[in-house]
N, C-alpha and C positions, 0 to 999 in steps of 0.2 A: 938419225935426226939430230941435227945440234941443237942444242935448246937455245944457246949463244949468237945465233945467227941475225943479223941486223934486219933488222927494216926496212925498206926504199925507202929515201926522203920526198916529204912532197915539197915539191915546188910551188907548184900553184894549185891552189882551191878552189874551187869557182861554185855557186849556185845556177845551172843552163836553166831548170825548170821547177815548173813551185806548181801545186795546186793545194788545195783544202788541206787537205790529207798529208802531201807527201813534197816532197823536196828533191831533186834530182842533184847532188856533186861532183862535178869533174874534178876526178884529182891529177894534174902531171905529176907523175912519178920519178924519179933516181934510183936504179939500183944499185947493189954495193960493188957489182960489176963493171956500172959505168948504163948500161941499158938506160934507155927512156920511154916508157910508154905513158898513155893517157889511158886513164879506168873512169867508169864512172857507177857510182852507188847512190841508192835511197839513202836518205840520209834521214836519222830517226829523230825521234825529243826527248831520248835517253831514259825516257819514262820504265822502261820495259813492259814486259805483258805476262801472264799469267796461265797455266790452262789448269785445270780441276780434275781430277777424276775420282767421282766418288762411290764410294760402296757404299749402298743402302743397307745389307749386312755380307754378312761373311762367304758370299756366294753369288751376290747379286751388285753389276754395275749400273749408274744409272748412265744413260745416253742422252743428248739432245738433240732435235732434227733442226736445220736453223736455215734457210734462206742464205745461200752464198754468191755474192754476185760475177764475182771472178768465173765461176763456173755457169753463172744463171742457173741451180738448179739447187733442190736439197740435200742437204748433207748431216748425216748421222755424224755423231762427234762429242766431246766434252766439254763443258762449261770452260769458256775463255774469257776474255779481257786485257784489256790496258790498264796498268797501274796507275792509279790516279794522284796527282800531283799531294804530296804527306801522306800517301799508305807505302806500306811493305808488300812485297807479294803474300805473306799470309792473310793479311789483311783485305787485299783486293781477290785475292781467291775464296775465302768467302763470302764476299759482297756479291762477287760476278755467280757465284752455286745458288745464292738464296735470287738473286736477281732473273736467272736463267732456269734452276732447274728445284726452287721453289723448299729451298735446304742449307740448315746451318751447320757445319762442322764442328764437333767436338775438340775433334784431334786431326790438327793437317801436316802431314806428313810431306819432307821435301824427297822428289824422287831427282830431279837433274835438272841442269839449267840448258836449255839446248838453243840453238840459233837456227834461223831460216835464211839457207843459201847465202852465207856469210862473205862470198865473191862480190855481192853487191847490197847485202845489207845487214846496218852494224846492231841489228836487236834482237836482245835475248827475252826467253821466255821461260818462267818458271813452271815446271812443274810438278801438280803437287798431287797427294795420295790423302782425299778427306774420308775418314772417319766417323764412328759414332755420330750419324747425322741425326737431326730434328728440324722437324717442319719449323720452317721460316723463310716467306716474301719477304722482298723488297722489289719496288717497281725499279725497272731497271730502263736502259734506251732502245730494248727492240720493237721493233714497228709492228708486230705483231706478235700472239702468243705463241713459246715456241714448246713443242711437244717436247714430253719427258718419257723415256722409253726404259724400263728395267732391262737388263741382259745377264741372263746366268750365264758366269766363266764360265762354265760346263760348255759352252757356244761360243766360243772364241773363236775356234776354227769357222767359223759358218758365218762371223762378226767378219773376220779378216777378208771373207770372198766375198762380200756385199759389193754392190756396185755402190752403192750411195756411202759406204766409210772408205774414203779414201786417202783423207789429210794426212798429211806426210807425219805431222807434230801427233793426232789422237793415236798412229797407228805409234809412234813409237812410245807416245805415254800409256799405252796398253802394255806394251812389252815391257815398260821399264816398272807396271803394276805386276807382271807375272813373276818375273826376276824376284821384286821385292816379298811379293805374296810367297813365292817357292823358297828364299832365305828364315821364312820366320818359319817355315813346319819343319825348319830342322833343330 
């Protein structure tokens, strides 16, 4: 892999589609070959986002069920969010845990910064490892209350075969809690 290797230049940018949410960009590209194709991506607000996983204690994760519309259905998973415009992600991963799953962090742990299908969209999402929690709400933007669900590690395996956890980001912020959990008992 060269680490060296160029870029395409883009040629042209263009915004083809917009709604509330999201922004669609066509970029034409150049490549260092000479090649030309046209790609297009979501195009984000750089904000980035967030996901939480927290241990209630040393043995015990919490989970949250949450209405997903992409799917129409619900989905077991970890406290997420969008960073909000003057927070950090530590900061917005504990607003989004006490907002979502009714818990302040003591100690938030960074596990990895990972991206979703990065061929068409350019945002990263933190993920973190909270800690030492204590009871603390804050009202957050979901349209309803979203269930809070303990899970002993000891059920990982049984977590992983669920039909309802399927998110691509909880599964791999679960593996990147085991990783880190199997580091510290050595």
């Amino acid at each position: 892999m060269d680490p060296n290797k160029r870029k395409p230049d883009i040629i042209k940018a263009e915004i083809v589609a917009e709604s509330r949410l999201f922004k669609v960009e066509s970029l034409h590209l150049k490549f260092s070959n000479g090649e030309e194709r046209v790609y297009e991506r979501m195009r984000g607000g750089n904000r980035g986002a967030v996901m939480v996983v927290p241990m209630l204690d040393a043995d015990t994760l919490l989970l949250i069920r949450e209405y997903a519309a992409g799917t129409h259905s619900y989905e077991l998973g970890f406290p997420k969010g969008l960073i909000d415009p003057g927070e950090n992600a530590f900061e917005a991963g504990n607003r989004e845990l006490m907002e979502e799953a009714g818990f302040g962090a003591g100690s938030l742990i960074p596990l990895k910064q990972v991206s979703l299908a990065p061929g068409y969209f350019a945002s990263k999402m933190d993920i973190l490892l909270a800690r030492d929690l204590f009871p603390e709400w804050r009202l957050g933007d979901e349209p309803e209350p979203l269930e809070v669900i303990p899970w002993p590690l000891s059920r990982i395996d049984e977590l992983l075969e669920r039909e309802d956890f399927t998110e691509s980001r909880s599964i791999s912020a679960l593996l990147l809690t085991q990783k880190w959990l199997a580091r510290q008992e050595k």
